[in-house]
Biopython code that builds the backbone (N, CA, C, O; Angstrom):
import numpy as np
from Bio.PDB.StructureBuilder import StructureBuilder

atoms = [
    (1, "UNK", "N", (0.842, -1.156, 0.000)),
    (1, "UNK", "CA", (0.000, 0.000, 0.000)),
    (1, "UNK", "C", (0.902, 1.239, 0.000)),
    (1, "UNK", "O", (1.917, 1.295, 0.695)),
    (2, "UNK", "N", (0.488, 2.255, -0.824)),
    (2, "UNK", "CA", (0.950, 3.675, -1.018)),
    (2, "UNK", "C", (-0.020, 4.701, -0.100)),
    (2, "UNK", "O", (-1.248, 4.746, -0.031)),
    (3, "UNK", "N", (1.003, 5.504, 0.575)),
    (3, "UNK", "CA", (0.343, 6.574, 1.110)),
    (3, "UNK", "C", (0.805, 7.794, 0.833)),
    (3, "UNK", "O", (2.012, 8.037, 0.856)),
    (4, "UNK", "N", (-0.234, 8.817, 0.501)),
    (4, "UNK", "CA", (0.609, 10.546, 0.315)),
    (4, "UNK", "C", (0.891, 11.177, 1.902)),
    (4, "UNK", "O", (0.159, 11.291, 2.885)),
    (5, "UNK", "N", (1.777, 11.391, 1.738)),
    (5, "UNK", "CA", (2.073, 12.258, 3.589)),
    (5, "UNK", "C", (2.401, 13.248, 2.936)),
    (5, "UNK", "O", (3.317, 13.460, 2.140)),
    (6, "UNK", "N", (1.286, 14.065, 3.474)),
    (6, "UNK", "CA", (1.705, 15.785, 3.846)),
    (6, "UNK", "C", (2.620, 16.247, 5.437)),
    (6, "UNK", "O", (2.078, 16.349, 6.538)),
    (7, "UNK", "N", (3.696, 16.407, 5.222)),
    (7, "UNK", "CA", (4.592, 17.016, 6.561)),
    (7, "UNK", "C", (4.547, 18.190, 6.941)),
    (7, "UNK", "O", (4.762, 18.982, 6.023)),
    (8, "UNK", "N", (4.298, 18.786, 8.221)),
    (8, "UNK", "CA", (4.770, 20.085, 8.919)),
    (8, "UNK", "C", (5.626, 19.610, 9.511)),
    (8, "UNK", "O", (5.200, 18.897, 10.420)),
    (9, "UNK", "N", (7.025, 19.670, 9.419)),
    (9, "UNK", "CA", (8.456, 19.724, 10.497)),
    (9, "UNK", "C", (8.366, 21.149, 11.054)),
    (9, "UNK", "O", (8.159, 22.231, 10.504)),
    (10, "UNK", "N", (8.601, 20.780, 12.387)),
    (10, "UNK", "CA", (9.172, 22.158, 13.117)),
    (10, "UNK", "C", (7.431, 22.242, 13.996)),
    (10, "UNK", "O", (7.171, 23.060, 14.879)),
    (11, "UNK", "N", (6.735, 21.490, 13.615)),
    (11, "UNK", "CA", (5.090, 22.084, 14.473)),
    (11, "UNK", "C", (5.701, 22.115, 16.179)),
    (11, "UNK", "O", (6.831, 21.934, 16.633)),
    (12, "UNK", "N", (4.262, 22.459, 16.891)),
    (12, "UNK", "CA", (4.218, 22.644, 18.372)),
    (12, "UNK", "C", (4.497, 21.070, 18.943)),
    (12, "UNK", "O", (5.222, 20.736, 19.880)),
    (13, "UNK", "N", (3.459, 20.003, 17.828)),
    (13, "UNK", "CA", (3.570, 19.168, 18.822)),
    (13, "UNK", "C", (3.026, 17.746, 17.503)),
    (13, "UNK", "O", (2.138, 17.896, 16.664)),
    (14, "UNK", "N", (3.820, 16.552, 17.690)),
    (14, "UNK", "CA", (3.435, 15.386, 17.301)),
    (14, "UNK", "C", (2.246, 14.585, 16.926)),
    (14, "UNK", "O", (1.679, 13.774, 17.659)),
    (15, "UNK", "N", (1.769, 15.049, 15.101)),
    (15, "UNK", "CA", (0.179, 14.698, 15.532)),
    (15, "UNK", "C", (0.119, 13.996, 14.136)),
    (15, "UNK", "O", (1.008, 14.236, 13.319)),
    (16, "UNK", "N", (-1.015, 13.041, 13.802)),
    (16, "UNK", "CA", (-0.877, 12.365, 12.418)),
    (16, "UNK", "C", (-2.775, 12.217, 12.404)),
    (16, "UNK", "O", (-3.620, 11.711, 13.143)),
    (17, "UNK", "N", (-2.771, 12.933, 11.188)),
    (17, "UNK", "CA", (-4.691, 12.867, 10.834)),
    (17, "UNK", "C", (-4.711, 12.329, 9.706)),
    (17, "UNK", "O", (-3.784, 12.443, 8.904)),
    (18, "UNK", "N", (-6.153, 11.431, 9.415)),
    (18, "UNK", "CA", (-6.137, 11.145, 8.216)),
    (18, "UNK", "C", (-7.044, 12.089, 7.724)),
    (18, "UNK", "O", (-8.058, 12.585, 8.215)),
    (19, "UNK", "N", (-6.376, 12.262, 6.469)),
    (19, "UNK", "CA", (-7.598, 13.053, 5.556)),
    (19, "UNK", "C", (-8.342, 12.419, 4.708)),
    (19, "UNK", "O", (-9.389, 12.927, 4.310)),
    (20, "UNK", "N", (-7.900, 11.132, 4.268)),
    (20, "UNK", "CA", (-8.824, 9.964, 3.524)),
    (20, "UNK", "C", (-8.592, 8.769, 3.827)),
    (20, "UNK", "O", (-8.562, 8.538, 5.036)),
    (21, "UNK", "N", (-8.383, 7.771, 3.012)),
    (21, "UNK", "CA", (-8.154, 6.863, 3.276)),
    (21, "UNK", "C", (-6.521, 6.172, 2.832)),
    (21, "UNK", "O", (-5.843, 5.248, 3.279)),
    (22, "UNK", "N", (-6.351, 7.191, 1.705)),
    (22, "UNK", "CA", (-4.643, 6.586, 1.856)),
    (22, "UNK", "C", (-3.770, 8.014, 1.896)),
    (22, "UNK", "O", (-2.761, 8.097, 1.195)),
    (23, "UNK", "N", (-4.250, 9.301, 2.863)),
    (23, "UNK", "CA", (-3.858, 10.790, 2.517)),
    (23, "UNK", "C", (-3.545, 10.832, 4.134)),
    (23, "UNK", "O", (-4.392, 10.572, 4.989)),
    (24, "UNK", "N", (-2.116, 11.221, 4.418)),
    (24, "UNK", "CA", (-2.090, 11.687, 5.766)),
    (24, "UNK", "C", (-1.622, 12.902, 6.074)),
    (24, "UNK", "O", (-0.598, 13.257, 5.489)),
    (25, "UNK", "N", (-2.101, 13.606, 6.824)),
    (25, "UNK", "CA", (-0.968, 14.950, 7.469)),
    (25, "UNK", "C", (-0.494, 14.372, 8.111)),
    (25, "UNK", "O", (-0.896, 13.272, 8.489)),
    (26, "UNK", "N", (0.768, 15.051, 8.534)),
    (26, "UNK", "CA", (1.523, 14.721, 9.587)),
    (26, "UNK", "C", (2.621, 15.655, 9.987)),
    (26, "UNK", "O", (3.583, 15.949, 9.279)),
    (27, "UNK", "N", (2.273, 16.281, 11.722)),
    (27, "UNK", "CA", (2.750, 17.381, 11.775)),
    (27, "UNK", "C", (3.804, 16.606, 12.997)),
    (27, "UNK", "O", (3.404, 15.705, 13.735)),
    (28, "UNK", "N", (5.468, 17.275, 13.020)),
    (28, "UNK", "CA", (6.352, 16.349, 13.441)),
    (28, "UNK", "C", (7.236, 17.756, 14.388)),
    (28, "UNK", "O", (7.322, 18.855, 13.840)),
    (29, "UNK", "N", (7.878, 17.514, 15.914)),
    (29, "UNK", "CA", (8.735, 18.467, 16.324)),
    (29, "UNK", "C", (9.932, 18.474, 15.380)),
    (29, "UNK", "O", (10.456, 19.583, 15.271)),
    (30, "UNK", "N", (10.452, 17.548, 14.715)),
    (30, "UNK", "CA", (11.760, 17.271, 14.331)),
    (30, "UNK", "C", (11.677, 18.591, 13.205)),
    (30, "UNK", "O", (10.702, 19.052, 12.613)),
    (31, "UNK", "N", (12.720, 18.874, 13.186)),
    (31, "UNK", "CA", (13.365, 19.873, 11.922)),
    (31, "UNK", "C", (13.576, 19.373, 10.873)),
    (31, "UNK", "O", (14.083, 18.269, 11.071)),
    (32, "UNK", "N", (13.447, 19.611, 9.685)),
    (32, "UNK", "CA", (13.881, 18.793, 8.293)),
    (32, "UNK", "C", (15.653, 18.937, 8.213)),
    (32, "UNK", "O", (16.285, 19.640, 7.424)),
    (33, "UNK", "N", (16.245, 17.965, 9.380)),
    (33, "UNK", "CA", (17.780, 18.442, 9.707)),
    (33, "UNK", "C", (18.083, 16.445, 9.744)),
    (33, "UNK", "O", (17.621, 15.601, 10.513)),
    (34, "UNK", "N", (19.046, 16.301, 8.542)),
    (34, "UNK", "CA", (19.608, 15.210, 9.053)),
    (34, "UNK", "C", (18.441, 13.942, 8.935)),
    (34, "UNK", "O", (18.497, 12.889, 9.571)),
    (35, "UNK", "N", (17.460, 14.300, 8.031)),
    (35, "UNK", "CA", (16.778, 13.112, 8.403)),
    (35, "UNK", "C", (16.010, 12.879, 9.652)),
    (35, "UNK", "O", (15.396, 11.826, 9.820)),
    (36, "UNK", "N", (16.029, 13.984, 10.675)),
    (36, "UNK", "CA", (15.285, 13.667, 12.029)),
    (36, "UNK", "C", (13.413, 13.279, 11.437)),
    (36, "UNK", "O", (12.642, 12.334, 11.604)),
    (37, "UNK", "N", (13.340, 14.823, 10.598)),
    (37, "UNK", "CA", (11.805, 15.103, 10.622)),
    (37, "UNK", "C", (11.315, 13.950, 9.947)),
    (37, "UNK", "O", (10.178, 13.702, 10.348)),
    (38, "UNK", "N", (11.898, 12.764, 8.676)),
    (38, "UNK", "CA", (11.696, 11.654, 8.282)),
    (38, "UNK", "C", (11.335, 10.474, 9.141)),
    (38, "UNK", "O", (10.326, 9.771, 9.100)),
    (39, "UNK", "N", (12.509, 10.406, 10.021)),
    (39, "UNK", "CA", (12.331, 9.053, 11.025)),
    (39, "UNK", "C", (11.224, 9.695, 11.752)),
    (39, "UNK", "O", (10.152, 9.219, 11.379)),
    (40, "UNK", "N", (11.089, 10.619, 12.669)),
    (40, "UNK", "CA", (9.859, 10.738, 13.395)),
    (40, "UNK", "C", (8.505, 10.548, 12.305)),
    (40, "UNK", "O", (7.654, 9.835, 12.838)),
    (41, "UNK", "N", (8.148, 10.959, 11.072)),
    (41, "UNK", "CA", (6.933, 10.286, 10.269)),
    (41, "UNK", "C", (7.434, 9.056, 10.326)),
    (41, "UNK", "O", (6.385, 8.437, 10.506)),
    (42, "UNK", "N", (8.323, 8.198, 10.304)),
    (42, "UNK", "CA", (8.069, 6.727, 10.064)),
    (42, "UNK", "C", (7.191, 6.209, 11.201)),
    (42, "UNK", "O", (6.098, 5.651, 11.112)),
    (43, "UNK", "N", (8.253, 6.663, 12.824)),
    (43, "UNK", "CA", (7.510, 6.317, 13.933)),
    (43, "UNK", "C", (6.244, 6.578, 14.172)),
    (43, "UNK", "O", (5.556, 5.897, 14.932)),
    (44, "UNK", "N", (5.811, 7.646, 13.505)),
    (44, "UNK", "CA", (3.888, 8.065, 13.748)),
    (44, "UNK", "C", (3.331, 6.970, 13.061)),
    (44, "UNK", "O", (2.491, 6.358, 13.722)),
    (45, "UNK", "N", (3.534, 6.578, 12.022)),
    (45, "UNK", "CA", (2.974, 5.974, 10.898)),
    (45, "UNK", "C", (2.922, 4.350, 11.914)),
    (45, "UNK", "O", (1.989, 3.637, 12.284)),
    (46, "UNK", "N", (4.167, 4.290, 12.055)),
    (46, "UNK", "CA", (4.035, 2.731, 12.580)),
    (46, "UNK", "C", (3.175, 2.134, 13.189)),
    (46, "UNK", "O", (2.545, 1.083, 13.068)),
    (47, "UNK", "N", (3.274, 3.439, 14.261)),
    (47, "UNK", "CA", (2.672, 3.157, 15.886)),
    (47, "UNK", "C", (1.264, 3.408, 15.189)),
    (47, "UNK", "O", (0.604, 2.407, 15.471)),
    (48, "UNK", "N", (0.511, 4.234, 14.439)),
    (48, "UNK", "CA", (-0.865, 4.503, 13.900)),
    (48, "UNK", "C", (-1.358, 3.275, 13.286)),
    (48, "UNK", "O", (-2.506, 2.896, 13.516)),
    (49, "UNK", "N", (-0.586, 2.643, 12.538)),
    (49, "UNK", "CA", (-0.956, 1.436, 12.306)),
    (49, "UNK", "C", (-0.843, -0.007, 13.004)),
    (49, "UNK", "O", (-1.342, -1.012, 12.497)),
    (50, "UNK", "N", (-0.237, -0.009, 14.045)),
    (50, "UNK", "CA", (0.319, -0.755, 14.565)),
    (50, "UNK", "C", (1.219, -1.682, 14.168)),
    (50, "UNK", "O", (1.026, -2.872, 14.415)),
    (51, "UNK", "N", (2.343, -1.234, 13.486)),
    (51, "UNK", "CA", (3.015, -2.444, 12.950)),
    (51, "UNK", "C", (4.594, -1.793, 12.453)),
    (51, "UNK", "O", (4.561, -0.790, 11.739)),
    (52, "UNK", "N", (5.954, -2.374, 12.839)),
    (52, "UNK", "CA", (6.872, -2.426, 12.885)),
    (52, "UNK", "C", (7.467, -1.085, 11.909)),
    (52, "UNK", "O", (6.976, -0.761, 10.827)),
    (53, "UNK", "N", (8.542, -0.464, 12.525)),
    (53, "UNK", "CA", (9.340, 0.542, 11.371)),
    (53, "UNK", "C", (9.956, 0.545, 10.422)),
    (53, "UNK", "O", (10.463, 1.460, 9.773)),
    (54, "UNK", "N", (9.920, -1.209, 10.224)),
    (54, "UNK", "CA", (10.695, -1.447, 9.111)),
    (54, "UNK", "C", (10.265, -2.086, 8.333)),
    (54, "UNK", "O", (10.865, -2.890, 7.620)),
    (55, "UNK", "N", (8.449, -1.670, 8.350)),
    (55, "UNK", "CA", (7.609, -2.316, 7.361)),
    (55, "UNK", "C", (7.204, -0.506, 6.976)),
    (55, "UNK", "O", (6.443, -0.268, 6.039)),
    (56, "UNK", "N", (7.587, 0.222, 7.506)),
    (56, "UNK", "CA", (7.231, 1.470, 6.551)),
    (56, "UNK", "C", (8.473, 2.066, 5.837)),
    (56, "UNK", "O", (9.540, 2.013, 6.448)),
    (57, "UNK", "N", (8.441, 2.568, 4.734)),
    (57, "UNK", "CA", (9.449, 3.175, 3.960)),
    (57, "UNK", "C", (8.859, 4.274, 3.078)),
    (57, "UNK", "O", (7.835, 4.239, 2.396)),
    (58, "UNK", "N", (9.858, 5.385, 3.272)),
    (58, "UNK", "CA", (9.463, 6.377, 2.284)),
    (58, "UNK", "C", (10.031, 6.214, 1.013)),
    (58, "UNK", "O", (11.252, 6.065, 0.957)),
    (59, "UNK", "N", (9.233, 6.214, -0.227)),
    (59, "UNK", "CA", (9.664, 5.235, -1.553)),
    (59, "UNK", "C", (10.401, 6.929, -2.341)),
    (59, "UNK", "O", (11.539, 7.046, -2.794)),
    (60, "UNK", "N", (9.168, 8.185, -2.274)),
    (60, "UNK", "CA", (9.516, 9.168, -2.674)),
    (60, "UNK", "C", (9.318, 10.637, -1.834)),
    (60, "UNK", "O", (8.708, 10.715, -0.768)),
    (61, "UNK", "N", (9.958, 11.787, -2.535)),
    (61, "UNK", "CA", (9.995, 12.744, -1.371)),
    (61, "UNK", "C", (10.579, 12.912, -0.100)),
    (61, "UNK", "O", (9.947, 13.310, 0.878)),
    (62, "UNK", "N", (12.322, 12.483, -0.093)),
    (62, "UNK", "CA", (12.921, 12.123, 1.005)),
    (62, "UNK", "C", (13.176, 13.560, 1.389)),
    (62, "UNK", "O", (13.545, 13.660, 2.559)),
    (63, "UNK", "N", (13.037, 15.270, 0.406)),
    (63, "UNK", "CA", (13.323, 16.339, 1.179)),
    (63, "UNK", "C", (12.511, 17.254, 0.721)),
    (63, "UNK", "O", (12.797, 18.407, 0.398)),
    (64, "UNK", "N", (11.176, 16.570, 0.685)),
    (64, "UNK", "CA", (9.788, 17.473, 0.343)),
    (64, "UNK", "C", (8.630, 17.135, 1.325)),
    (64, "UNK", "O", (8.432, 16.135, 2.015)),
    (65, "UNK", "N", (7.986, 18.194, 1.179)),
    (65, "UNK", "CA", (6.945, 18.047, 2.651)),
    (65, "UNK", "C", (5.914, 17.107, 1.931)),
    (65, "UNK", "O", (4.999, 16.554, 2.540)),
    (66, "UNK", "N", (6.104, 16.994, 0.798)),
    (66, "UNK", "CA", (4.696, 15.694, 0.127)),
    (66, "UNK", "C", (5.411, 14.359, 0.220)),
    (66, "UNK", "O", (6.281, 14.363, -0.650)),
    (67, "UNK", "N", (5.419, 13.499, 0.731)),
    (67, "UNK", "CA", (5.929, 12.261, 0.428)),
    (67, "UNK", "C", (5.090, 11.271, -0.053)),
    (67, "UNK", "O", (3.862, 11.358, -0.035)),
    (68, "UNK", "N", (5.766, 10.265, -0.515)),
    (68, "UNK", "CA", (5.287, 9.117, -0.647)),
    (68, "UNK", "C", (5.843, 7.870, 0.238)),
    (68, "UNK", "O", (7.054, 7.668, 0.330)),
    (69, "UNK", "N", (4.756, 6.944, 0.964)),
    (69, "UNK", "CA", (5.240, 6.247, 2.119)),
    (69, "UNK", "C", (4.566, 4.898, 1.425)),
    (69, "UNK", "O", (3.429, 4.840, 0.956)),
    (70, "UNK", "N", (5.670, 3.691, 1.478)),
    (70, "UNK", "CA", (5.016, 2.319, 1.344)),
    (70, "UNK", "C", (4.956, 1.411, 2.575)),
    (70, "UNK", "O", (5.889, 1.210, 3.353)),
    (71, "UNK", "N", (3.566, 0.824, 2.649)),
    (71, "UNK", "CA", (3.626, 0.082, 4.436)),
    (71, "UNK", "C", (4.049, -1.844, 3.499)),
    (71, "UNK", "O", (3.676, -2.399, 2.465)),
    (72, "UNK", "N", (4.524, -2.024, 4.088)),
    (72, "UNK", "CA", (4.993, -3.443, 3.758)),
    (72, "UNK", "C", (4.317, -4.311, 5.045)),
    (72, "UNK", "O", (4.875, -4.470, 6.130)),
    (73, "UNK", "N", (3.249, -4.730, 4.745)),
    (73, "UNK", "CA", (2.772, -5.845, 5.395)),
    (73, "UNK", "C", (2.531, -7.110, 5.367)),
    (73, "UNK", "O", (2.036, -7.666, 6.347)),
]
sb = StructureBuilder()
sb.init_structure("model")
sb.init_model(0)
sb.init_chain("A")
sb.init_seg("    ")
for serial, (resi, resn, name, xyz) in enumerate(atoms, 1):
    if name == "N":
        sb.init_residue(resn, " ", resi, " ")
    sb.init_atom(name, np.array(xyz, "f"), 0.0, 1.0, " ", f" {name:<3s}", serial, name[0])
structure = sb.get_structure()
């Protein structure tokens, strides 16, 4: 499964909404520094779905606030 993630890096506070059914926001403390603001969307994503971090991967958009995320289940 493919998902679009919309990112805010830098927000107040750690939050992940769906807007449809494969469309997420996702607003993250991390800074777009180093890859932080990436790994913290993996960890939202995981824990939202319940299932491991290394069944999610970002396929595209590794330094754009639109990504593309694949869940490997």
């Amino acid at each position: 499964m493919i998902l679009t993630v919309h990112v805010k890096p830098g927000a107040k506070k750690n939050e992940l909404t769906w807007v449809d059914e494969d469309t997420l926001k996702v607003s993250v403390l991390a800074r777009p520094q180093k890859g932080r603001a990436n790994e913290t969307v993996i960890e939202l994503i995981a824990k939202e779905l319940g299932i491991k971090k290394t069944a999610v991967e970002i396929v595209r958009g590794f330094t754009t606030r639109i990504k593309h995320v694949a869940i490997h289940a």
